[in-house]
N, C-alpha and C positions, 0 to 999 in steps of 0.2 A: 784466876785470869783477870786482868785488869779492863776495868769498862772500853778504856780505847781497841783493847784488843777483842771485842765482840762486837764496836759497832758498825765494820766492815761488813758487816751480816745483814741483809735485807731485813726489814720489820714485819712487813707481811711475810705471813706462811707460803712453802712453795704450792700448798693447796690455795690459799687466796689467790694469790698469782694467777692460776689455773682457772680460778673463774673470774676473774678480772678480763683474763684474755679471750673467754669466752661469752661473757657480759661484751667486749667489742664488738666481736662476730656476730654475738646476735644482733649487733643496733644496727652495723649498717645490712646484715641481711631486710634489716626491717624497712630502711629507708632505699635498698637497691629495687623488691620490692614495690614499691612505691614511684621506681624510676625520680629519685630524688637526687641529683649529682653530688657527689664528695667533692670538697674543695678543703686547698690548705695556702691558707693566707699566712702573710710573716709574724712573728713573735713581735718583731722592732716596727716601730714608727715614728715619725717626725715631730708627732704630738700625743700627748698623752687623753687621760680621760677627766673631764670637766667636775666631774660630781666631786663635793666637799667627805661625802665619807670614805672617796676610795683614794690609794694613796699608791701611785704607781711608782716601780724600781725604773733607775734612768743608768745610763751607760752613754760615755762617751768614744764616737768614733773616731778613728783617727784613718783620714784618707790618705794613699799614696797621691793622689793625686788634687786635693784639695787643701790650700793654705790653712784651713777653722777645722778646730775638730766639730763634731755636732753631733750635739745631745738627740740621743736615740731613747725610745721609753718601751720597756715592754707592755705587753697588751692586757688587759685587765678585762678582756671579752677579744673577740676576733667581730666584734659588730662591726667596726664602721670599715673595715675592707669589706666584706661580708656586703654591704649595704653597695660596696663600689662595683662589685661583681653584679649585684640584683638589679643595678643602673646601668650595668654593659649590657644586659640582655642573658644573664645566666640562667635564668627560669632555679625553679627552686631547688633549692640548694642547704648541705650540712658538712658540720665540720667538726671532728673529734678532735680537741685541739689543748695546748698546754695554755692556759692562762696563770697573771701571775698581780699578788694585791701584798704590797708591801704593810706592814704592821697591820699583820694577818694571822694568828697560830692560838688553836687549842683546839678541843673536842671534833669541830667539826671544821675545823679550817687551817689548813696547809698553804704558807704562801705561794705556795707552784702546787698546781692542780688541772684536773682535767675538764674541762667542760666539751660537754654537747650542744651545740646551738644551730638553730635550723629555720629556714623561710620559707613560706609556704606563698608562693604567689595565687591571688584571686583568695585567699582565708580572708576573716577575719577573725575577731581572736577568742569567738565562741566554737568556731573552727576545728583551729588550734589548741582550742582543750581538749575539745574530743579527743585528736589525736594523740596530745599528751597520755589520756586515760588509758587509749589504745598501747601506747608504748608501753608504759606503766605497769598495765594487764600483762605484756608478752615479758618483763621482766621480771617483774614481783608477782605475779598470778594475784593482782587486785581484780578484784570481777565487779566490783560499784566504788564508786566516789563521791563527795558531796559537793555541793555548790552551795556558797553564799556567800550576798555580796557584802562589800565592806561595812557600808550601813549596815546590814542585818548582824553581824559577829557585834558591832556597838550595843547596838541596842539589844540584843539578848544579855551579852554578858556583863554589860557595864551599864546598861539604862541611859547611855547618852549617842547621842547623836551627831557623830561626828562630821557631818559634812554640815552641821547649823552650831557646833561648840563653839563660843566664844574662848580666851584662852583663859578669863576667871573659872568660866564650867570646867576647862580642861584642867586644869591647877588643883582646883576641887575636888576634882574626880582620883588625881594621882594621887593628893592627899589622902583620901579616904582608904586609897590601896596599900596605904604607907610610902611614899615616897616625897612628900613634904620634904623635907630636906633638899632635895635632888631639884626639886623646880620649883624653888622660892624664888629665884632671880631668872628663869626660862620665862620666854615669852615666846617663841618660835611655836607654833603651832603644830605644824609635824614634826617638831622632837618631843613636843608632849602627845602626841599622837601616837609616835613610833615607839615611846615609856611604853606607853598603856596594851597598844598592842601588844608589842614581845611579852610583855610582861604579868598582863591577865588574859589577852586572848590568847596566843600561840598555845599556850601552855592544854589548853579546854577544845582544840578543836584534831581533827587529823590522828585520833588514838588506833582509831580500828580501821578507818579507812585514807584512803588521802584523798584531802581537803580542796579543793581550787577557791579562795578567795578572790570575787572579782569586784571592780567599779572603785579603784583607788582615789584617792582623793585632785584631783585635777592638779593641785599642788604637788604631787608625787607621780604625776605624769611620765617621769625623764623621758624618754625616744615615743611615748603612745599619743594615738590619739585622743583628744579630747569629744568625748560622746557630743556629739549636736543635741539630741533630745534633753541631756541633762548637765548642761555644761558643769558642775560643778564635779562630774567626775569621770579621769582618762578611763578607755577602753585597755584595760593593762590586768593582768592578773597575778596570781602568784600561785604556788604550790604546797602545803604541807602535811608531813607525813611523820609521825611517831616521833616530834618531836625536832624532825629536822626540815627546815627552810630549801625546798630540793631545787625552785622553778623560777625561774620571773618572764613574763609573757608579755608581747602588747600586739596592738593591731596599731602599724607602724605610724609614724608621721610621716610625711610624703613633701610638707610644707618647709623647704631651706630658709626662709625669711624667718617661720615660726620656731623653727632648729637654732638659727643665729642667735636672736631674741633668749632661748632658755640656756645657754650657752653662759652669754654677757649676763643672767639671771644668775647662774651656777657661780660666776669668778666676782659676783658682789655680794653673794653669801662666803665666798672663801674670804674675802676681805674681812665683811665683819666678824668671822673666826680668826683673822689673824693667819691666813692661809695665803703662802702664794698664789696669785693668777695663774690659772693654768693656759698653756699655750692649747689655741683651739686650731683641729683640724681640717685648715684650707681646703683638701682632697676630698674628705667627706662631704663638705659642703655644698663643694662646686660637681659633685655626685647628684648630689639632692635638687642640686639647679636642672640639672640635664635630666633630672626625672624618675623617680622612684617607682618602680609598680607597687598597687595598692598588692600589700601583703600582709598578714600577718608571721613572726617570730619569737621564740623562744629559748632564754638558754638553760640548761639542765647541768647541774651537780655530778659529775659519772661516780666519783669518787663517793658520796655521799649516797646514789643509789645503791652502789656497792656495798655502802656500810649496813642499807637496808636489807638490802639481799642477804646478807651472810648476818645478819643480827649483829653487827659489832659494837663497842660500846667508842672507840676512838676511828678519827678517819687513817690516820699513820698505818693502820692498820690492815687498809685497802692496798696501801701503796711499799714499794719497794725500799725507797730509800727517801723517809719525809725530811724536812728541814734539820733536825737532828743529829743526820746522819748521812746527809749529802757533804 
């Protein structure tokens, strides 16, 4: 039988299936529970997402009733509709939803995938972990988790101290892990930052239990707030677990002036990569203007939980028909 003729065939088992669909049932029993509202915002939007490492898929439409076609982007998170609902007065609010990260595929990443993403109004984002943990526990039967913040994973595992590294220390330090090579000519701070992590922490923490890394580097803030006690680092967290990157969390920005600002930050780092300007979203904005409740959110991996759940070694694995085979 030739490959084309088997790969009409789902990739996951019809038993993964089976708990994939049961892994849904349970989340939003968790969050109906909770009286937490389901909402489902569009895939398509007007403008894409700002950040230099993600790279969204665009389509254009073509109106019966409109002379321009106009470039539509799919959504690489459902945040900022998400954020436009928690500004109309939605109170809080989740959404099992398809998101989608163009030059995106392997191990654990599908460029069409599922994410869980959820706000929690009146949290903050020490809150928000709990309840992560609490999810977490009803999914994977985790019964404890660790905490520590970003400074602490430095300083245990690498001896340096990343919220006071200069970028010679950080250069030095890569060096010494073996990666000389890679940032002889880096000077960007959180891409030597973001080496080191992935690359000596991730690996050391989150084996037996999942990990919540918190107090990012205020540089790496994207949508968090930045702590008033210790400005140097956002109120934003992360998740890991066995290996895989499941979570990313913050205790929101509320500030549109401060949104704009890291916006125009975002499209002068995509310049000096050589990156188009990303068109920024007016809608979200003028959301942020009319008022944000203090909230904390998070978005979650489904796909990736799943992989946890059933011990798989690939995410395709979780899913019916991944990039391959659509």
């Amino acid at each position: 039988m030739s490959n084309k003729e088997t790969l009409w065939t789902p990739q996951a088992t019809l038993v993964a299936l089976e708990k994939r669909a049961k892994l849904f049932a349970a989340i939003r029993q968790f969050f109906a529970q909770k009286n937490v509202m389901e909402v489902d915002t569009p895939a398509l939007a007007s403008a894409g997402v700002s950040d230099p490492h993600l790279v969204n898929f665009s389509t254009e439409f073509v109106s019966p009733i409109a002379s321009e076609q106009q470039t539509l982007f799919l959504q690489t998170s459902p945040e900022y509709a998400m954020k436009r609902l928690l500004c109309a007065g939605s109170g809080c609010i989740y959404q099992l939803s398809k998101a989608f990260r163009n030059e995106e595929a392997g191990r654990h990443h599908n460029p069409e995938f599922t994410m869980l993403e959820w706000y929690r109004v009146g949290f903050d984002h020490w809150q928000l972990m709990d309840e992560v943990a609490e999810l977490l526990n009803l999914t994977l039967n985790t019964q404890q988790v660790d905490r520590f913040s970003y400074q602490d994973v430095f300083l245990s595992f690498l001896e340096l101290d990343p919220l006071d590294a200069n970028v010679s220390e950080l250069q030095a330090c890569c060096g010494y892990h073996g990666f000389a090579d890679l940032v002889e000519q880096e000077t960007n701070r959180d891409t030597l930052l973001q080496l080191l992590f992935s690359h000596v922490v991730e690996p050391q923490i989150g084996k037996e239990k999942p990990c919540f890394i918190f107090d990012f580097p205020a540089s790496q803030a994207a949508l968090a707030k930045i702590n008033e006690q210790d400005p140097r680092v956002a109120e934003r967290f992360e998740v890991y677990f066995k290996g895989i990157e499941l979570a990313n969390g913050f205790h929101e920005l509320q500030d549109a002036t401060e949104q704009e600002k890291r916006f125009a930050s975002d499209n002068h780092i995509r310049a000096t990569m050589g990156i188009e300007p990303a068109k920024i979203d007016t809608h979200f904005l003028a959301a942020l203007q009319h008022g944000l409740p203090r909230c904390a959110g998070v978005a979650l991996g489904v796909d990736r939980l799943l992989m946890l759940k059933m011990d798989a070694d690939h995410i395709g694995t979780t899913m019916a028909f991944p990039v391959d085979r659509c």
